[in-house]
BALO-844713 format. One record per atom (N, C-alpha, C): residue in three letters; x, y, z. Coordinates in steps of 0.02 Angstrom, whole numbers, plus 50000, padded with zeros to 5 digits. Example, Ala and Ser with C-alpha at 12.3 -4.5 7.8 and 13.67 -1.06 7.14 Angstrom:
ALA506604971650390 ALA506154977550390 ALA506604983550390 SER506424988850354 SER506844994750357 SER506455000250394 
This chain:
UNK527755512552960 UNK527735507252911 UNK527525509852844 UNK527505505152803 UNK527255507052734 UNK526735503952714 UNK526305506152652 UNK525675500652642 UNK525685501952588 UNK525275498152543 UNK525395500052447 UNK524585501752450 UNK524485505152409 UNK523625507052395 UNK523755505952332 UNK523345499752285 UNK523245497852225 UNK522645497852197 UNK522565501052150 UNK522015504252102 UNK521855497252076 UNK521345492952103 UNK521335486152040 UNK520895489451964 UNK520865494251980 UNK520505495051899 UNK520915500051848 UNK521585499051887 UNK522185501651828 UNK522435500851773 UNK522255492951780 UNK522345488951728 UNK522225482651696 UNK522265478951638 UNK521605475051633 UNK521655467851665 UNK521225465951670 UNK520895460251690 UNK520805456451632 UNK521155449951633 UNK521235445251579 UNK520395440251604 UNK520215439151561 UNK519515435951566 UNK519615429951602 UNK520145425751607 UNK520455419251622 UNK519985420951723 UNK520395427351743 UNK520315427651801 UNK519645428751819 UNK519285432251780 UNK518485434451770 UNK518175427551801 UNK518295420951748 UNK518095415951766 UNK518145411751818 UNK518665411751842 UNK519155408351877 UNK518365411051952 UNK518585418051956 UNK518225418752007 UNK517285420652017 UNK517215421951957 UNK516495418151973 UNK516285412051969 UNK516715406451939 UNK516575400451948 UNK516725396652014 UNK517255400352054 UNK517365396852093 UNK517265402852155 UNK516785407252149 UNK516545411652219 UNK516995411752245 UNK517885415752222 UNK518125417952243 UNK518165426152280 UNK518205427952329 UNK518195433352343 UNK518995438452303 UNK518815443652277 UNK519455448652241 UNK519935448252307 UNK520045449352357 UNK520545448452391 UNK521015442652393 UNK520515435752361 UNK521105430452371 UNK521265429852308 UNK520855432552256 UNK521205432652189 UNK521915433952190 UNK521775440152219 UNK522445444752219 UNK523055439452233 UNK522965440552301 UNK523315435952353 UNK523595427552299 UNK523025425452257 UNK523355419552250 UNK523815420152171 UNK523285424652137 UNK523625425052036 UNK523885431552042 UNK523975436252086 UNK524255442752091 UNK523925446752025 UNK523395442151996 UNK522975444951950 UNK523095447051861 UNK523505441951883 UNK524055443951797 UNK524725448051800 UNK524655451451858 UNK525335456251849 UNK525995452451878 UNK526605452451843 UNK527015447351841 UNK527525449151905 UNK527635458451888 UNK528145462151928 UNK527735467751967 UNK528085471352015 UNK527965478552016 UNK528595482052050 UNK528675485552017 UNK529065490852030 UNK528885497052058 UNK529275495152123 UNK529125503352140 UNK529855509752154 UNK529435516552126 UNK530065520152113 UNK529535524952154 UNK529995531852163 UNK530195537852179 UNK529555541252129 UNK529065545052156 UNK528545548952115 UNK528915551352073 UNK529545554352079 UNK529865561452039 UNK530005555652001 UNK530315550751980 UNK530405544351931 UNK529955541651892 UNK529335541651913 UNK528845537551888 UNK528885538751825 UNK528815545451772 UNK528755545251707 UNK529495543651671 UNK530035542851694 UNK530505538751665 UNK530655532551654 UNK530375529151720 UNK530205521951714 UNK529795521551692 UNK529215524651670 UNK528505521551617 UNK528945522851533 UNK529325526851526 UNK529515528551481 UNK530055525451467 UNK530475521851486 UNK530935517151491 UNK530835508751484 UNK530305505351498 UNK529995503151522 UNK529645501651432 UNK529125506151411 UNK528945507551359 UNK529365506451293 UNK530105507851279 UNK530495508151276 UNK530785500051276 UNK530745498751308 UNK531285492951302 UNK530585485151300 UNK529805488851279 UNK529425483951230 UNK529015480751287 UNK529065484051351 UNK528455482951400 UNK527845485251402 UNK527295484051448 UNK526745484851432 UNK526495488651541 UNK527235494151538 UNK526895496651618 UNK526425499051627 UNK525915500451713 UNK525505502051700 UNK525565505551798 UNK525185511751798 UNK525335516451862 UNK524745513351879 UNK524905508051955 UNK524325502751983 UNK524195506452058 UNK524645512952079 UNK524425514952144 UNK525035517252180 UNK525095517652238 UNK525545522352280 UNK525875520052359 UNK526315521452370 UNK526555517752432 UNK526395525152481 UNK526055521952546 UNK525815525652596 UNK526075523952674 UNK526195529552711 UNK526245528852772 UNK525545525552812 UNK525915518752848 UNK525255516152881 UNK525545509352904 UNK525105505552922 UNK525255498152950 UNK525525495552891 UNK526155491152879 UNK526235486652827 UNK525555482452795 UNK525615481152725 UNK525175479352702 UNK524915482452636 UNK524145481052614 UNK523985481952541 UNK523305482752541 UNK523025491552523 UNK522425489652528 UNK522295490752436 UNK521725487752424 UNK521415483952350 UNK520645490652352 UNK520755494652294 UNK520005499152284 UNK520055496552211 
């Protein structure tokens, strides 16, 4: 199977969510799970790709950002 390993401190954290979950003693896992935390897409490519799609990407007035890596393992997503 595959699993994604996502860096949550890759990229920023809009304050909206800051609040959201200390006001409401949310745990970061269901953040994720419920606002995917601001991030709209993800794309995943080929390591040997990665700097063309950041550069492409860049390019056509986006704002990408390298959030982590797809791994051999149980399906699923682990959050560091």
């Amino acid at each position: 199977g595959i699993r994604a390993s996502i860096d949550t401190h890759s990229f920023p954290s809009l304050p909206i969510f800051e609040i959201i979950q200390k006001k409401g003693n949310i745990s970061s896992r269901d953040m994720f799970n419920t606002f995917n935390m601001g991030l709209g897409l993800a794309m995943v490519v080929d390591s040997a790709d990665v700097g063309t799609a950041m550069c492409t990407l860049t390019q056509l007035g986006e704002h990408p950002y390298l959030i982590g890596t797809c791994i051999e393992g149980d399906p699923g997503v682990d959050l560091w």
